[in-house]
C-alpha positions as CSV (number, residue, x, y, z in Angstrom):
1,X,-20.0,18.0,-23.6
2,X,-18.7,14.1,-24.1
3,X,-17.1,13.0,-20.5
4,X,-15.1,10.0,-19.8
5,X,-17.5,8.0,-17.1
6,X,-15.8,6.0,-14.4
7,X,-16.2,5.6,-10.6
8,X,-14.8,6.5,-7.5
9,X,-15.9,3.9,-4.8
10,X,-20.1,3.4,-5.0
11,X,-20.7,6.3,-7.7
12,X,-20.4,7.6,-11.1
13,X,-18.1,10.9,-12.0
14,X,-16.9,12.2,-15.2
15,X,-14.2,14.1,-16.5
16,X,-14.1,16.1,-19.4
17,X,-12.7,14.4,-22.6
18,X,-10.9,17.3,-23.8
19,X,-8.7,17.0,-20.3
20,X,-7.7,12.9,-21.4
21,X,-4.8,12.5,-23.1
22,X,-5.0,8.6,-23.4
23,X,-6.7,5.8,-21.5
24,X,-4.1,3.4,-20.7
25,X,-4.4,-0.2,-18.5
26,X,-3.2,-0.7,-15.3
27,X,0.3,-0.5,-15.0
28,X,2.7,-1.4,-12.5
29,X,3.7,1.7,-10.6
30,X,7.0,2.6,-9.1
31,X,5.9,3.2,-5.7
32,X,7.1,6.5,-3.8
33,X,8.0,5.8,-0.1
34,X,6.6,9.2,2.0
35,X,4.3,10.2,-0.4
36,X,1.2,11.9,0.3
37,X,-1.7,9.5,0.4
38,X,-3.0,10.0,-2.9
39,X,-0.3,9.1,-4.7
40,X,-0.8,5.7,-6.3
41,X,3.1,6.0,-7.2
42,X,5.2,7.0,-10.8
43,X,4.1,5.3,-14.5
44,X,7.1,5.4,-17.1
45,X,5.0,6.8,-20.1
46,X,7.5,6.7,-23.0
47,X,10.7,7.1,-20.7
48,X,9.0,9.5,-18.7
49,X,8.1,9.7,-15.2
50,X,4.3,10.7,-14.7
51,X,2.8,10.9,-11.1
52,X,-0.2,9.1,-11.2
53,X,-3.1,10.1,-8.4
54,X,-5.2,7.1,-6.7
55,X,-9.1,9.1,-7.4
56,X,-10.5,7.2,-4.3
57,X,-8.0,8.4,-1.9
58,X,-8.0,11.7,-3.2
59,X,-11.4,11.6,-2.1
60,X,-11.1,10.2,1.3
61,X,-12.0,6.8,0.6
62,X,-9.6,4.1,0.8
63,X,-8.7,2.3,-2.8
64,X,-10.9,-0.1,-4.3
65,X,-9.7,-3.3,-5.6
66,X,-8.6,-3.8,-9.4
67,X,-10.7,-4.8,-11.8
68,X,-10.8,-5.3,-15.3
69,X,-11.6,-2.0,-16.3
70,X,-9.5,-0.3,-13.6
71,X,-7.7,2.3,-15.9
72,X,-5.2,5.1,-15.7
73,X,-6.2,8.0,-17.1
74,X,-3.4,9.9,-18.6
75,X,-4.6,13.8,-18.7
76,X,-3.2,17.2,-19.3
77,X,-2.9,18.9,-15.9
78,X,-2.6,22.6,-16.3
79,X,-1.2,24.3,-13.2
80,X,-2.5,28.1,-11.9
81,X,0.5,29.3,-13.2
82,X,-0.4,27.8,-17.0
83,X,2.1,24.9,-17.4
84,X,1.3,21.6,-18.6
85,X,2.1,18.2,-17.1
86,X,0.8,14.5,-17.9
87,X,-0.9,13.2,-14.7
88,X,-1.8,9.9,-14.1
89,X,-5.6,9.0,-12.1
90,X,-6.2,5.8,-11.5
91,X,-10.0,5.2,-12.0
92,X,-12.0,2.3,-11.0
93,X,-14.8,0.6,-13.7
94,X,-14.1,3.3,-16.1
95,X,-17.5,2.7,-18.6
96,X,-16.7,4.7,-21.4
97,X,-17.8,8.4,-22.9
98,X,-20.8,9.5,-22.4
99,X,-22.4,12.7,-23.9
100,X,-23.8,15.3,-21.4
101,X,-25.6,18.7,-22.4
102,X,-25.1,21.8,-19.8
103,X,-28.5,22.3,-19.4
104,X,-28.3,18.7,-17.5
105,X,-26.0,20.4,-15.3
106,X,-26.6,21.8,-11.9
107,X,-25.2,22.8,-8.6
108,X,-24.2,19.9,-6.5
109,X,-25.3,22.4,-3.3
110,X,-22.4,20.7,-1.4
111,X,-19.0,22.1,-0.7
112,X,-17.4,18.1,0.4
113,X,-14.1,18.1,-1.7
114,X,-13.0,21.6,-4.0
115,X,-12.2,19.1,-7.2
116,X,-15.7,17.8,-7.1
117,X,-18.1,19.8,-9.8
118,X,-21.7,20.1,-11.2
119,X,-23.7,17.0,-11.0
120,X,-26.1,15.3,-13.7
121,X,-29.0,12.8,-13.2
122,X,-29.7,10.3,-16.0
123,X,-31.2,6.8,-16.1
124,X,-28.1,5.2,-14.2
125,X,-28.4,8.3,-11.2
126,X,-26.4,10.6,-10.3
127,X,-22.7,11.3,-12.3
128,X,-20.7,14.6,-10.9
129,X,-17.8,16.0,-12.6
130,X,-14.7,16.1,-11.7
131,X,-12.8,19.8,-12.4
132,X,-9.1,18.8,-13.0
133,X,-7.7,21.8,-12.3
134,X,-8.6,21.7,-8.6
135,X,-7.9,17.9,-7.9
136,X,-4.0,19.3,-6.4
137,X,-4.0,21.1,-3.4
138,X,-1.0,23.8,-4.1
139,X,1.2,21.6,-1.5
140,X,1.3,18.3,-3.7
141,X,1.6,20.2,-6.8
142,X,4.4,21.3,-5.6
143,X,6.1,18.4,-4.5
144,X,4.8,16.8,-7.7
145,X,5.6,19.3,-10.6
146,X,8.9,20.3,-9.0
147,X,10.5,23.0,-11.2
148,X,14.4,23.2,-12.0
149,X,14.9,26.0,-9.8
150,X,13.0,25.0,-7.0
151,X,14.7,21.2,-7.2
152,X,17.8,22.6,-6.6
């Protein structure tokens, strides 16, 4: 499977390319007063809002600075229920696609975050995916994805 390759703080992860949309640079965000830590804050992606997540705070760790290849990583988040929204992660050093088989693939053995997957060793070390589907905790989808009837 090919997987975009970036890092969150010290190490490698990877997210599947069929989940990217686009890879855009970093943007000035529209920042959200009261949002949950995570939130980096709202990119206008051809007139529309997208929430964009901050990948270190979402795991615990506080932001790293910007670099040159900090990128936001516009993907399509499907929710339990099945609809699709374009979410925004900010990644830091984001090194390009890199091609991983599934018999490189193993069992982390570590429970530490739910959005945190399999892990691979190569040449570089270690490089764990990230599962897209479980980076929202039902609570920020929510306040994120906020339907018609339940803005009202």
């Amino acid at each position: 499977m090919k997987l975009l390759v970036f890092h969150i703080g010290a190490d490698r992860y990877g997210l599947r390319l069929r989940d990217v949309v686009r890879v855009l640079p970093l943007l000035e965000l529209k920042q959200l007063p009261l949002a949950p830590d995570p939130v980096a804050g709202l990119m206008d992606l051809h007139g529309a809002s997208v929430p964009v997540i901050d990948l270190c705070r979402a795991a615990g760790i506080p932001s790293g600075e910007d670099h040159f290849d900090t990128r936001i990583i516009v993907t399509d988040y499907v929710t339990p229920e099945g609809a699709h929204h374009p979410l925004g992660l900010r990644a830091e050093r984001v090194l390009g696609v890199q091609d991983v088989r599934d018999d490189q693939l193993a069992d982390s053995g570590v429970q530490a975050a739910p959005f945190l997957g399999q892990v691979a060793s190569d040449q570089q070390g270690m490089l764990q995916l990230v599962e897209l589907e479980q980076l929202l905790p039902a609570e920020l989808r929510a306040l994120l994805f906020q339907t018609v009837d339940s803005a009202s």
